[in-house]
N, C-alpha and C positions, 0 to 999 in steps of 0.2 A: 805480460811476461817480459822480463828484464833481455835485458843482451845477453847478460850472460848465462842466463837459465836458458834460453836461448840455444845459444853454441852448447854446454852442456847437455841438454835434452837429446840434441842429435850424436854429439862425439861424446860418446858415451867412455869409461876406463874401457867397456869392454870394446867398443868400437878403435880406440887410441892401441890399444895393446895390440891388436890384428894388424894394424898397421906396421907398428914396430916389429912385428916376430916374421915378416915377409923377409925373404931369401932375396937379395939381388933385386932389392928396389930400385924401383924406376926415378930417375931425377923429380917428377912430380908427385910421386908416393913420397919420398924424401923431403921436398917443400913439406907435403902436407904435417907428414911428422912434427918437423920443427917449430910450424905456425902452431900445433894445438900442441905443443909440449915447451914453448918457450917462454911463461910465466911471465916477468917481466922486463926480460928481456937480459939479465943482467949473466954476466960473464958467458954473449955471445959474441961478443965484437960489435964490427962494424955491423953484420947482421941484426943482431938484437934490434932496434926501435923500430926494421921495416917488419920483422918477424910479428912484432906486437900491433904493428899497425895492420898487419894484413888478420892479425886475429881477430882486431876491433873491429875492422870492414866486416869479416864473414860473420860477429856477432852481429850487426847491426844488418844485416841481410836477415839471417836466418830469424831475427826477434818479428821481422817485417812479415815476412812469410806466415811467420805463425800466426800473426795477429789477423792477415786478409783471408787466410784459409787456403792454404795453398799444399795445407798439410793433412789436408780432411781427405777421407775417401781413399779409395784404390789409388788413382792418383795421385795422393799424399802421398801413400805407402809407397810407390814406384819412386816418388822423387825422393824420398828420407833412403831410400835403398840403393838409388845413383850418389847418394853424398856419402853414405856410408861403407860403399862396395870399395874393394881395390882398384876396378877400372877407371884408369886417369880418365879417358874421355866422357866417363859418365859424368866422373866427379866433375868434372868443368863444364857439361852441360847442367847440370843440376843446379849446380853455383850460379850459373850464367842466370837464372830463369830467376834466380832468389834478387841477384843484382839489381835485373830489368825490373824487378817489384819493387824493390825500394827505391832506385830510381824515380819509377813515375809515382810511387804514392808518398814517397817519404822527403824528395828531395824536391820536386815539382808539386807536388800536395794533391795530388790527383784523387779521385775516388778511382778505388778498383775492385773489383768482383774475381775469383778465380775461375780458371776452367768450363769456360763458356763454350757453345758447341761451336764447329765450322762444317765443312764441306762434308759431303756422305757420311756422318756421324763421326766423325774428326775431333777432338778438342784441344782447344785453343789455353794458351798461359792464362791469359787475360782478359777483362773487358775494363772498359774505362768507362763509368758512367758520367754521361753530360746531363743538363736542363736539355737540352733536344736529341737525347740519343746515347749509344754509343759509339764507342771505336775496339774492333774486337784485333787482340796484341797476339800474335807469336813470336817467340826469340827461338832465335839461333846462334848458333857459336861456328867459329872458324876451327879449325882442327890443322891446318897447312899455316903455319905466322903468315903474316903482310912485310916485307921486309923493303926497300926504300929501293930497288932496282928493279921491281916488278915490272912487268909491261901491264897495258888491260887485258889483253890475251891471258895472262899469266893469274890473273885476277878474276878468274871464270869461276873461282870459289865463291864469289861473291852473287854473282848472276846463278850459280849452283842454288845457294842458301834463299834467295828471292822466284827461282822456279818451284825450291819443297814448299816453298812458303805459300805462297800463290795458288800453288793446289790444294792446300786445306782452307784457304778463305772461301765463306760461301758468296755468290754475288748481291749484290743492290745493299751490301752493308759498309761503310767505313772501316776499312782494315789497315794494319799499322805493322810493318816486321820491323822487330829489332834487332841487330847485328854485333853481337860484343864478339868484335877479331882477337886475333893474340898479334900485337901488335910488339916488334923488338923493341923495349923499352928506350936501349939507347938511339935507337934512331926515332923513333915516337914517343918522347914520355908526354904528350897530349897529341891530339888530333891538331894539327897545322895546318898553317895555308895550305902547304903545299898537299898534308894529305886530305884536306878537305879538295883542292885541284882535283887529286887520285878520284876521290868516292864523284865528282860532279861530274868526272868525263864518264868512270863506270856506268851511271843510274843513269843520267840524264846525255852528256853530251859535250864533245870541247866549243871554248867558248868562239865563238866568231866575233869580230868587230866589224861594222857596218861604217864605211864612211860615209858623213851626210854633204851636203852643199857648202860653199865657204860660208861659215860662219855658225853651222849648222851643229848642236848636239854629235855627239860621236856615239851612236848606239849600238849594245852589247846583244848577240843570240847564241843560241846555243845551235852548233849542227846535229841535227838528230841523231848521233851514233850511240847514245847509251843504251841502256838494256830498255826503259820504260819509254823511249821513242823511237829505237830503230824499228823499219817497217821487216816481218817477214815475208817467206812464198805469200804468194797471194795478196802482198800491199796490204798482210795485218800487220797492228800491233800488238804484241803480246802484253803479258802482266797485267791488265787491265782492271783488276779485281783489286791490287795491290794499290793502296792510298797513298803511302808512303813507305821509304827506311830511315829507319833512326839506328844510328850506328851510334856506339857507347863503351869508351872505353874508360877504366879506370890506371892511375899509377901512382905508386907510393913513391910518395916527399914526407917523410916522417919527422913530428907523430902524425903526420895528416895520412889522408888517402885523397887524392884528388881525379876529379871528374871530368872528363872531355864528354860532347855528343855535337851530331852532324846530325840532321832530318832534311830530308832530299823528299821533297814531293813528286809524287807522278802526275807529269802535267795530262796522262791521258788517262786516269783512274776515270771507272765510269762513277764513283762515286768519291770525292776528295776528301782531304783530311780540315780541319780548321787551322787558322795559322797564330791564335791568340792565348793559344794554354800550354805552350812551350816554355814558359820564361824567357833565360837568356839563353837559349841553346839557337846558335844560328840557325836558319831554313833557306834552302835552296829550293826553286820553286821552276826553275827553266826559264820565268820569262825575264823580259829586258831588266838586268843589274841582278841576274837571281839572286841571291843573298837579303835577308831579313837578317838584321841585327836584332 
């Protein structure tokens, strides 16, 4: 199926028109209108080429979907009914789920399976087939933006999104959450040092430096305060089922759509993730220099 039979198939006239005839749309009912009613872009202004590019993205999303199966089943039917409903928050969890599939199959060239089981009859976005295994996916989405004056405190949406998560992984399997935030473009139009910094104190922990002997290395640790090392009551740690997060955001530079990701390993998964079928999507791993370019 093309791109654009694609976007077609799901925003239907009849689907675009419901949108349109809404009383006192919402700013994101509003986006949506204009991305699937703005042809090619021409006599929208400045607007027009992100308008067209943000159409190209959700075509090339929704073509992906189609093609791994994401659209079979009841659970097809739930997802095509979140993209097509009026609920902004649906609509942007639905999107989110389409992204994170083209993402790992489309951009990373992954093998993927849909709607794999998890924890007491749970299912899961994903599965990622390996030569030894897999890695079983759920995305989440932020609902509250990430805006550049947060504290971690203030960022408990985050540890929110990896505790629902965490509960539907089953154990002794490789599990992977992905995180597409709504990140305020102008202060994020990619995931940066600085907010790669943000995600490595959240999941993992600030860094500590170590000074050695004169002459000695200066080596880098992490203090245990993230979510995937701090200890609770009882001198647990919690998340333990959780391999890792991959956070994943996209932002329009038109005609492009471009791609940030951050994967923060848990250094205390009882079972880990690999660190070789990432590409170039950095990995932060907790130990000495975490960072993998």
């Amino acid at each position: 199926m093309s791109d654009d039979a694609a976007l077609a198939g799901i925003f239907t006239p009849q689907v675009v028109w419901r949108l349109q005839s809404l009383d006192n749309k919402t700013k994101a009912q509003l986006t949506r209108v204009y991305v699937l009613t703005c042809g090619d872009g021409t006599g929208l202004g400045m607007m027009g080429p992100d308008l067209v590019t943000f159409r190209d993205a959700w075509a090339r999303y929704l073509a992906c979907a189609f093609r791994v199966g994401l659209f079979d089943g009841a659970n097809g039917n739930d997802l095509r009914a979140r993209l097509t409903g009026t609920d902004d928050d649906n609509f942007i969890s639905a999107m989110n789920e389409c992204l994170a599939t083209w993402f790992l199959a489309d951009h990373l060239g992954l093998s993927v399976t849909p709607r794999p089981s998890g924890k007491s009859r749970s299912v899961l976005e994903l599965a990622i087939t390996l030569p030894d295994g897999q890695i079983f996916v759920e995305v989440k989405g932020l609902i509250r933006p990430i805006t550049l004056d947060q504290t971690n405190n203030d960022l408990n949406i985050l540890v929110d999104a990896l505790d629902r998560a965490n509960r539907q992984f089953a154990k002794g399997q490789r599990n992977l959450l992905v995180i597409v935030p709504r990140m305020l473009t102008f202060l994020f139009p990619s995931l940066t040092d600085v907010v790669s910094e943000l995600l490595v104190s959240v999941f993992i922990g600030t860094r500590a430096v170590n000074d050695g002997p004169a002459g000695a290395a200066v080596r880098e640790t992490f203090r245990p305060t993230g979510a995937f090392l701090k200890a609770r009551p009882g001198n647990r740690v919690w998340f333990t089922t959780t391999g890792g997060v991959l956070v994943l955001n996209e932002h329009v530079q038109a005609p492009r759509m471009l791609y940030s990701a951050r994967l923060l390993h848990n250094p205390k998964a009882k079972v880990g993730l690999p660190t070789t079928i990432w590409g170039n999507v950095p990995q932060f791993t907790g130990a000495s220099q975490g960072a993998r370019e």
